[in-house]
LUMRO-610190 format. One line per 3 residues: number of its first residue (from 1); their letters; for each residue x, y, z of N, C-alpha, C, O. Coordinates in Angstrom, 1 decimal. Layout:
! LUMRO-610190
NUM> A> X:Y:Z:X:Y:Z:X:Y:Z:X:Y:Z | ...;
END
This chain:
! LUMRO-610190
1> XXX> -0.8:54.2:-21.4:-0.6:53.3:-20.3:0.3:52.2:-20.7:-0.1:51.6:-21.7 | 1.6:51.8:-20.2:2.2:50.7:-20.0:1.8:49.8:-19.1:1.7:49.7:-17.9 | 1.8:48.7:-20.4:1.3:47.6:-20.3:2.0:46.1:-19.7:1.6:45.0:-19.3;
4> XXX> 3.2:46.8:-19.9:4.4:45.7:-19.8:4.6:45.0:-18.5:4.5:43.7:-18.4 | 4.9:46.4:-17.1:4.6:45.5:-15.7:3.4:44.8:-15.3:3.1:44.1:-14.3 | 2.6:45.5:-16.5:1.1:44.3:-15.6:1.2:42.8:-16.0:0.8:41.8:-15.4;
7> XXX> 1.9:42.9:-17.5:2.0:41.6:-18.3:2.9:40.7:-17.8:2.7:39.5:-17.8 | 4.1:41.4:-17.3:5.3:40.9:-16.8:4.5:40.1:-15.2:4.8:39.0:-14.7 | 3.8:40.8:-14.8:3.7:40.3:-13.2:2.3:38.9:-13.7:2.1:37.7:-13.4;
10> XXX> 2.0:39.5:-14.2:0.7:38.2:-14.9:1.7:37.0:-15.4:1.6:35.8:-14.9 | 2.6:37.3:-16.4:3.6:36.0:-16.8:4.4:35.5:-15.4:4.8:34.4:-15.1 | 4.6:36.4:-14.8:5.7:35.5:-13.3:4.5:35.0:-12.6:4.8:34.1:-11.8;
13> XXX> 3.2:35.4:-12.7:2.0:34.5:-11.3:1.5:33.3:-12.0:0.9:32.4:-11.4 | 1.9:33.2:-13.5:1.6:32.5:-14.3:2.4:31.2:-14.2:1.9:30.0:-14.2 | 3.7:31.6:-14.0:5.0:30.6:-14.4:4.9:30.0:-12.8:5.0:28.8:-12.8;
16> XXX> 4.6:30.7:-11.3:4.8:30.2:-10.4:3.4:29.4:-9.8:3.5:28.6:-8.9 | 1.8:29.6:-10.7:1.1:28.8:-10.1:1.3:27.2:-11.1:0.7:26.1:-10.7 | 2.4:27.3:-12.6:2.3:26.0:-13.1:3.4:25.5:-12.3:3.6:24.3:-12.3;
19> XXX> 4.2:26.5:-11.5:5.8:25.4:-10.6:5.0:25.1:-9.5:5.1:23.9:-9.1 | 4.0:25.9:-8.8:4.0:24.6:-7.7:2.6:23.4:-8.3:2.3:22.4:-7.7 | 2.1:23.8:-9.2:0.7:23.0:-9.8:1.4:21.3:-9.8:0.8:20.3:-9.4;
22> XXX> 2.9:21.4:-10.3:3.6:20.4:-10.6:4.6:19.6:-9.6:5.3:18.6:-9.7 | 4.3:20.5:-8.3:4.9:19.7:-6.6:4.3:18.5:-6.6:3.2:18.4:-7.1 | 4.9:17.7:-6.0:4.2:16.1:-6.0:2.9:17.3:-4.1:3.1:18.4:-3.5;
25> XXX> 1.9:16.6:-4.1:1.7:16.7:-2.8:2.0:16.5:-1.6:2.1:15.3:-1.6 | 2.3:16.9:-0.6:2.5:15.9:0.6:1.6:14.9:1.0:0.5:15.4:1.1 | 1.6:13.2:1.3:1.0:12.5:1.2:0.0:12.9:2.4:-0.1:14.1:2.9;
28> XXX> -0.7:12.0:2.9:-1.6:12.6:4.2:-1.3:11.8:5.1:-1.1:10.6:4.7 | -1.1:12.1:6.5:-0.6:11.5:7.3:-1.4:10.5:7.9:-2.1:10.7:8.8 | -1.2:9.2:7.4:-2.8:8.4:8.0:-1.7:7.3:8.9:-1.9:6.1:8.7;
31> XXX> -0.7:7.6:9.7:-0.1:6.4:10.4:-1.0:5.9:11.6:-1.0:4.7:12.0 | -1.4:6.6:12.0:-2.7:6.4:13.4:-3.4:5.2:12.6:-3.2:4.1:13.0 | -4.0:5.4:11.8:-5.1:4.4:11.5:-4.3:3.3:10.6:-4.9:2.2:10.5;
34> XXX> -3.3:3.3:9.9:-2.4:2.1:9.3:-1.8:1.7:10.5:-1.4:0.6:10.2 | -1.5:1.9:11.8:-1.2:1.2:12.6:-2.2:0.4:13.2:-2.0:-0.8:13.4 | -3.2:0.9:13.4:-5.0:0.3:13.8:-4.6:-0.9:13.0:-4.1:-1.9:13.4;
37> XXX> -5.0:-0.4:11.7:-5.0:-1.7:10.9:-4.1:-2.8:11.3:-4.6:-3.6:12.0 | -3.1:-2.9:11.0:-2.1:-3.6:10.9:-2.1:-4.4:12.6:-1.6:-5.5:12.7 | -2.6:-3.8:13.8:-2.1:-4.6:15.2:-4.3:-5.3:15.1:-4.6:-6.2:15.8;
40> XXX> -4.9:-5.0:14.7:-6.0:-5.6:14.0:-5.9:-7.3:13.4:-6.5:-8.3:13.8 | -4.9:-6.9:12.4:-4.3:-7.8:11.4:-3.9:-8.8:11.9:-4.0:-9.9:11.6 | -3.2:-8.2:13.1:-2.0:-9.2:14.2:-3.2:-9.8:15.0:-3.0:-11.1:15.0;
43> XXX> -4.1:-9.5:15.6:-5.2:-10.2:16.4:-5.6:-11.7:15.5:-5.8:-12.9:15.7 | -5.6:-10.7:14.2:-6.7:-12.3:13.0:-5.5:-13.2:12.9:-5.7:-14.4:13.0 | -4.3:-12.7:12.5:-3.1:-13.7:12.2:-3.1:-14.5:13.0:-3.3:-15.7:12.7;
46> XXX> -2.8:-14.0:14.8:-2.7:-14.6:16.1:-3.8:-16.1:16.3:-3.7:-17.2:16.9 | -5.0:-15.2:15.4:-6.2:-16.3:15.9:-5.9:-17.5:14.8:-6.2:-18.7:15.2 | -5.4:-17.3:13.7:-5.3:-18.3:13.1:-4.2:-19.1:13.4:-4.2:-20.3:13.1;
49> XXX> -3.1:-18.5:14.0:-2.2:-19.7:14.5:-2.9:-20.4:15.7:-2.5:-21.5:16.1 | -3.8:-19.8:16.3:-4.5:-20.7:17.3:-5.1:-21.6:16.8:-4.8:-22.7:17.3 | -5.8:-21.7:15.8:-6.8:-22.4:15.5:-6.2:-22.9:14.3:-6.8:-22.9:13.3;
52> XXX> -5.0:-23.4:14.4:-3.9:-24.1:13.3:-4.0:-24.2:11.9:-3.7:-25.2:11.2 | -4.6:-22.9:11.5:-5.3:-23.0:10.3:-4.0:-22.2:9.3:-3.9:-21.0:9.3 | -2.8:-23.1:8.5:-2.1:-23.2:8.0:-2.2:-22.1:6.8:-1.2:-21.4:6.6;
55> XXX> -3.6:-22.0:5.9:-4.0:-21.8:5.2:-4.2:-19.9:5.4:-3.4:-19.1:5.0 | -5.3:-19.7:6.1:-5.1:-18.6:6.5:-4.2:-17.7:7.2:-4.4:-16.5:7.2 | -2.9:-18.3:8.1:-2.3:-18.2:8.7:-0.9:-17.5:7.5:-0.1:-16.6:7.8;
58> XXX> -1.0:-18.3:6.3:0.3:-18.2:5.3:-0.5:-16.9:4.4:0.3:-16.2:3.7 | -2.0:-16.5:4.3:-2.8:-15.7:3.5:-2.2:-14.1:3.9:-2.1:-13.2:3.1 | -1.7:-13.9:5.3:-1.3:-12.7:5.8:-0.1:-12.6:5.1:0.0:-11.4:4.6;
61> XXX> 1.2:-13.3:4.8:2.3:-12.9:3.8:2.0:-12.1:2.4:0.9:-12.0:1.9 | 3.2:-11.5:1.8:3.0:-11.3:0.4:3.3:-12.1:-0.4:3.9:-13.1:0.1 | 3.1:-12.0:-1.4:3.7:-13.6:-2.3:5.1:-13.6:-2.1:5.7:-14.7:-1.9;
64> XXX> 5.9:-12.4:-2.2:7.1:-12.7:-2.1:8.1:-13.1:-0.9:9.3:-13.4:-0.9 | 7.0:-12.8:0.2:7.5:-12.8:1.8:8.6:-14.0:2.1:8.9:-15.0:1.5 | 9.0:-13.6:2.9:10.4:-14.0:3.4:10.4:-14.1:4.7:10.2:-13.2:5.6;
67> XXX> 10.8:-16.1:5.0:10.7:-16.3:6.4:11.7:-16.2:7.2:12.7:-16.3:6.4 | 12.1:-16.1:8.3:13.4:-16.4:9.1:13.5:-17.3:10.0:13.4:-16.9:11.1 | 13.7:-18.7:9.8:13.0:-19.1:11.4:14.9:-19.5:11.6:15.8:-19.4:10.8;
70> XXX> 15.0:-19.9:12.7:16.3:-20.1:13.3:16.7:-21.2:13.2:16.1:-22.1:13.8 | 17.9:-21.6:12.5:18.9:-22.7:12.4:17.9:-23.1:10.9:18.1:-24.3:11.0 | 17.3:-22.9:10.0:16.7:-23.2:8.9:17.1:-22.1:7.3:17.0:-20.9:7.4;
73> XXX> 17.3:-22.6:6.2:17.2:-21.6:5.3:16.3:-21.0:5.2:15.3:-21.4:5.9 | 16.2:-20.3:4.5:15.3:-19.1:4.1:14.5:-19.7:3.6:14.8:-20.6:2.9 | 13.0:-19.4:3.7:12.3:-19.7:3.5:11.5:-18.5:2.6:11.4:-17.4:3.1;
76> XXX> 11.1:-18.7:1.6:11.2:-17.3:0.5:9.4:-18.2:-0.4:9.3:-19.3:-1.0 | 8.1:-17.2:-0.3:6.7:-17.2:-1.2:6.2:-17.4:-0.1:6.7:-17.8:1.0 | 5.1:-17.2:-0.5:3.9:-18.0:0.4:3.6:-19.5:0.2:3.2:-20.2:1.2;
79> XXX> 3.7:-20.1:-1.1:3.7:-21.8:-1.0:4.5:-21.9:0.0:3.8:-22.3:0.9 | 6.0:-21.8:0.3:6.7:-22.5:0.7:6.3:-22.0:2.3:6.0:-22.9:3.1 | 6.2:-20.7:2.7:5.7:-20.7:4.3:4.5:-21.1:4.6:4.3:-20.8:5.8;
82> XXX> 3.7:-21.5:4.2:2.4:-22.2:3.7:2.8:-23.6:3.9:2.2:-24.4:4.6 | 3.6:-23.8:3.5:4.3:-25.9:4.1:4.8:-25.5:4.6:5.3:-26.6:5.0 | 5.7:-24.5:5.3:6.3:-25.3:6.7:5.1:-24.8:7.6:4.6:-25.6:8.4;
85> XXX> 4.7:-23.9:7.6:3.6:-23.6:8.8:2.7:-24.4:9.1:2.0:-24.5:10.2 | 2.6:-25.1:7.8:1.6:-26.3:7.8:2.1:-27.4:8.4:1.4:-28.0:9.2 | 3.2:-27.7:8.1:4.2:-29.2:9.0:3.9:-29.0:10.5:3.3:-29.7:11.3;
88> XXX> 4.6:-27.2:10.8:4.7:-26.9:12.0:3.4:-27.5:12.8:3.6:-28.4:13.6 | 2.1:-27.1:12.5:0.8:-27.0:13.0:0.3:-28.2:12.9:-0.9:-28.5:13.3 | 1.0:-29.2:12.3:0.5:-30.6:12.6:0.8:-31.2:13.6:0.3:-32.2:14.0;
91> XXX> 1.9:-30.5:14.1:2.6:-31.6:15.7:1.4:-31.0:16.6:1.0:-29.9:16.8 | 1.0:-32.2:17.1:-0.2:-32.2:18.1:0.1:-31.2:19.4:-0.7:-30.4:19.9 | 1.2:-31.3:19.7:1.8:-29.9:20.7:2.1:-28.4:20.0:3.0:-27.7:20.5;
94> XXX> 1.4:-28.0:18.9:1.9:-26.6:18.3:1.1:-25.7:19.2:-0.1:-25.8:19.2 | 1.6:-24.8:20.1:0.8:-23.5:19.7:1.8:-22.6:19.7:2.9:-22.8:20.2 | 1.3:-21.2:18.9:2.1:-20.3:18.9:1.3:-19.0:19.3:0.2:-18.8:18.7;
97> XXX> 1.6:-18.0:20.2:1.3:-16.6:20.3:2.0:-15.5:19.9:3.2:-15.6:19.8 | 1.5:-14.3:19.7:2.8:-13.2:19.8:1.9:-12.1:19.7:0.8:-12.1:19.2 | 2.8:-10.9:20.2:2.6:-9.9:20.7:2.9:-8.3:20.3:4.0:-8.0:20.7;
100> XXX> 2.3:-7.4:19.6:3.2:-6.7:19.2:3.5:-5.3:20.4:2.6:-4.8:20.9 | 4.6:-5.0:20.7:4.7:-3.9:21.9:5.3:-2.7:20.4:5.3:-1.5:20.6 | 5.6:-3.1:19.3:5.5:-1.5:18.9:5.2:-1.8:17.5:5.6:-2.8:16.8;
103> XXX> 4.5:-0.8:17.1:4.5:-1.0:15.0:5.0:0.8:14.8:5.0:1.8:15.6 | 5.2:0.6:13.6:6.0:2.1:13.5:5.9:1.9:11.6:6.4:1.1:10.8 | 4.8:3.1:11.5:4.5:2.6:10.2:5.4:4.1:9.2:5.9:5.1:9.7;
106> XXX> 5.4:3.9:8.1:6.1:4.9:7.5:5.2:6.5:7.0:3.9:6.6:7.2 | 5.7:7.3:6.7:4.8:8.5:6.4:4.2:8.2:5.1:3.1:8.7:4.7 | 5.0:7.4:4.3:4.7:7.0:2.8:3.6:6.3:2.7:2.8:6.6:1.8;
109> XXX> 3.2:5.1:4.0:2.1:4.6:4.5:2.3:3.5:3.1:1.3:3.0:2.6 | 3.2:3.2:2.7:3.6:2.0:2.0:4.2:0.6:3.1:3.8:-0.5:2.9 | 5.0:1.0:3.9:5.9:0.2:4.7:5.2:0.4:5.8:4.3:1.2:5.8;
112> XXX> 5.6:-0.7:7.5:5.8:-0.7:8.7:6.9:-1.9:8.7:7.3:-2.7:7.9 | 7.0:-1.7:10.2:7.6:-2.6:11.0:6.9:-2.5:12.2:6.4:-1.5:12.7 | 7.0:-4.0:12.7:6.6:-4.3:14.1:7.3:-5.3:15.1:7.7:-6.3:14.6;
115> XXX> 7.4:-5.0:16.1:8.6:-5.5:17.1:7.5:-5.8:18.2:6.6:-5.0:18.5 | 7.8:-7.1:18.7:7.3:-8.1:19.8:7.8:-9.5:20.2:8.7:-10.1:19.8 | 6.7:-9.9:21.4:7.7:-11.2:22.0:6.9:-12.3:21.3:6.1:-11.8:20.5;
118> XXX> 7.0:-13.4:21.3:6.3:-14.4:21.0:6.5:-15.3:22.0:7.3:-15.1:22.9 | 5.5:-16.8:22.0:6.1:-18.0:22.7:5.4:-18.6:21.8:4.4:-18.2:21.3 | 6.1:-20.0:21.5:6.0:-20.7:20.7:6.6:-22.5:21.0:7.8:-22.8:21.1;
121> XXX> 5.2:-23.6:21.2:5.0:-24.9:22.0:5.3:-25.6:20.6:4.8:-25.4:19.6 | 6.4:-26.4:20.9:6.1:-27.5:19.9:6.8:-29.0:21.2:7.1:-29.0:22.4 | 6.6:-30.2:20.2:6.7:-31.3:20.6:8.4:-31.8:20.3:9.1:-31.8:19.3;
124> XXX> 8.9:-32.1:22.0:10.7:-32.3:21.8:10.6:-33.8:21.0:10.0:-34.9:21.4 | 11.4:-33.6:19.8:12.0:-34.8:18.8:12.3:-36.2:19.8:12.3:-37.1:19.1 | 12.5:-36.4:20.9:12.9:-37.4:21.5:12.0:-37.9:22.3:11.7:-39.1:22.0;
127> XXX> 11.2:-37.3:23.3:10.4:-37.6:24.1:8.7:-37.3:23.6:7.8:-37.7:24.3 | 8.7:-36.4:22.4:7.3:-36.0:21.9:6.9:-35.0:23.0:5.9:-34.2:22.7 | 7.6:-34.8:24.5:6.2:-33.8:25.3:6.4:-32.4:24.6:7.3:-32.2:23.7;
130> XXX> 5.7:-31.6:25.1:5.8:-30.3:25.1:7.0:-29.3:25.5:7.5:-29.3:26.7 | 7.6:-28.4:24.4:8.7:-27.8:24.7:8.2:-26.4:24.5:7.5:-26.3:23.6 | 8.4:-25.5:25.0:8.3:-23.8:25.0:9.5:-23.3:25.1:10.4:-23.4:25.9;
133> XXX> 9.3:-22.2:23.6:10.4:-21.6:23.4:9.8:-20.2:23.4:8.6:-20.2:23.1 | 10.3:-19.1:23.8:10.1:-17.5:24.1:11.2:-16.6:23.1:12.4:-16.7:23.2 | 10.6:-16.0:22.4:12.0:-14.5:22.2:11.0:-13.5:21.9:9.9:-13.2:22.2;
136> XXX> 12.1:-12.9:20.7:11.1:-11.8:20.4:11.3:-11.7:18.6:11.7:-12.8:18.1 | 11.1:-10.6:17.7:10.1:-11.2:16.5:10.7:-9.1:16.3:11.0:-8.2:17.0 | 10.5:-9.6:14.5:10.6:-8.1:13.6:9.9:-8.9:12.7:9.9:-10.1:12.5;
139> XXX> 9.0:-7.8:12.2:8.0:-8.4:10.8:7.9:-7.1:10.5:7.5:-6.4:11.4 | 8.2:-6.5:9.2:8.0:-6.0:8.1:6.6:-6.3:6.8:6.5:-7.2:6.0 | 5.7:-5.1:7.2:4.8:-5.2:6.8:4.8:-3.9:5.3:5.1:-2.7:5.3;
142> XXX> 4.2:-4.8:3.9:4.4:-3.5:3.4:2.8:-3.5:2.7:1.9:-4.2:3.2 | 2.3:-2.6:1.6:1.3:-2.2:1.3:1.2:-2.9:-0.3:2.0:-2.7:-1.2 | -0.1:-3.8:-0.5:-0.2:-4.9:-1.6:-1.6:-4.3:-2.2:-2.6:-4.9:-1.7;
145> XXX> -1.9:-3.3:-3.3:-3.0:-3.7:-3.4:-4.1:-2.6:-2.8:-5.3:-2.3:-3.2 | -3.3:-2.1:-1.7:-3.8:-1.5:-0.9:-4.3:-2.3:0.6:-5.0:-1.9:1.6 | -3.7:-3.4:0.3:-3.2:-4.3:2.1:-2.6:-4.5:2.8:-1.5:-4.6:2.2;
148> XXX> -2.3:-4.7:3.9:-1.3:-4.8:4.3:-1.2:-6.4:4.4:-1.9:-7.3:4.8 | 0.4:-6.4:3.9:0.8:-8.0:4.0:2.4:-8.0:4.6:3.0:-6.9:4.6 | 2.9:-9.0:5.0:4.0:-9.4:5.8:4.9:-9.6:4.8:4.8:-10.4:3.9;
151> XXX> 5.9:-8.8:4.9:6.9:-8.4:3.8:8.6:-9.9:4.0:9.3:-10.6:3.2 | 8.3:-9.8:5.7:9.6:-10.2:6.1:9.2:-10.7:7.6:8.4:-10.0:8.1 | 9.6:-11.7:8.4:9.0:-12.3:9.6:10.1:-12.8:10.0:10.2:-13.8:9.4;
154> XXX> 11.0:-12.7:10.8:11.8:-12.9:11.9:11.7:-12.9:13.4:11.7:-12.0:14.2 | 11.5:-14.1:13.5:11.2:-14.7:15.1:12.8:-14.6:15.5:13.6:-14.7:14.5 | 13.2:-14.3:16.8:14.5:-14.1:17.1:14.4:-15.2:18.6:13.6:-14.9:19.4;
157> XXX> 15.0:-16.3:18.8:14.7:-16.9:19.8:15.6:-16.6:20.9:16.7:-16.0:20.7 | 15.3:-17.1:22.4:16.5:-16.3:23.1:15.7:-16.4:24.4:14.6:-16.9:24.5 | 16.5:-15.9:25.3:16.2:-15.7:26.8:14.4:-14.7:26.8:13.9:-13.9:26.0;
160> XXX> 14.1:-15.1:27.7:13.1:-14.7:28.2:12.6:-12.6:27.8:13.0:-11.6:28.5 | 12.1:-12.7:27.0:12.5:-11.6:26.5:11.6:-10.3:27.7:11.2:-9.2:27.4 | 11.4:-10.8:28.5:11.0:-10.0:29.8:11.9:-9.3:30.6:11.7:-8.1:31.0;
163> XXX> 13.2:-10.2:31.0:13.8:-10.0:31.3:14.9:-9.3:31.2:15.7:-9.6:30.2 | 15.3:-8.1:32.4:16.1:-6.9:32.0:17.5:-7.3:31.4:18.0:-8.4:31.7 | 18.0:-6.7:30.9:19.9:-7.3:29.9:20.5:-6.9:31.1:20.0:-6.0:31.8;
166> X> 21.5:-7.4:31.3:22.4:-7.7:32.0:23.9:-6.1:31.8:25.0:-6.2:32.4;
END
């Protein structure tokens, strides 16, 4: 009896269960519930800018997060958006809301993005009353740890973001 094609087929079933042994896997698709999470997240963030709590409000960034606010530099850590959010939330007229209408998280389930409107009350420099400003907002959320934290925050300010473009 020849022994060779049984050896031969044993060495090729051999060689192809160590090539795929060594395929990365495909990750598991958990975006349904990393989105859960993350518009969750946005509820507790939301409540802490209600409740002007500067502290917890700056806890949702990553250390390295990166602010955008309009007509201001960059505002780059969590100390530093941690004092301005803290300034912000001292004017007796702060509030801020926002909203998310989409998150879109990655298959890697490392990354998201989230897109929404906000409005946001502060006190006019001249007169102190109340001014309301409306737009809409990209935040970039990525995975810390296994948390999710605010990578990138861009408020985009602007017309009534309800309203159809022209």
């Amino acid at each position: 009896m020849n022994l060779r094609p049984i050896a031969a087929f044993f060495l090729v079933a051999l060689l192809y269960a160590c090539a795929s042994a060594t395929q990365p896997a495909e990750p598991p698709d958990n975006r349904a519930a990393d989105e859960a999470a993350i518009r969750s997240l946005v509820q507790e963030w939301k409540a802490s800018a209600q409740a002007k709590d500067a502290a917890k409000f700056a806890s949702f960034y990553a250390d390295d997060a990166a602010l955008m606010l309009e007509a201001a530099p960059l505002i780059s850590g969590k100390p530093a958006i941690s004092d301005t959010i803290g300034g912000m939330m001292q004017d007796p007229n702060f509030a801020l809301t926002f909203d998310p209408n989409r998150v879109d998280v990655a298959l890697s389930g490392d990354l998201a993005s989230e897109q929404g409107t906000y409005e946001i009350t502060t006190s006019d420099a001249k007169t102190g009353k109340p001014v309301t400003g409306r737009g809409k907002y990209v935040v970039v959320w990525k995975k810390v740890d296994g948390a999710w934290k605010v990578l990138v925050d861009a408020p985009i300010s602007g017309a009534d973001p309800a309203a159809p473009a022209k």
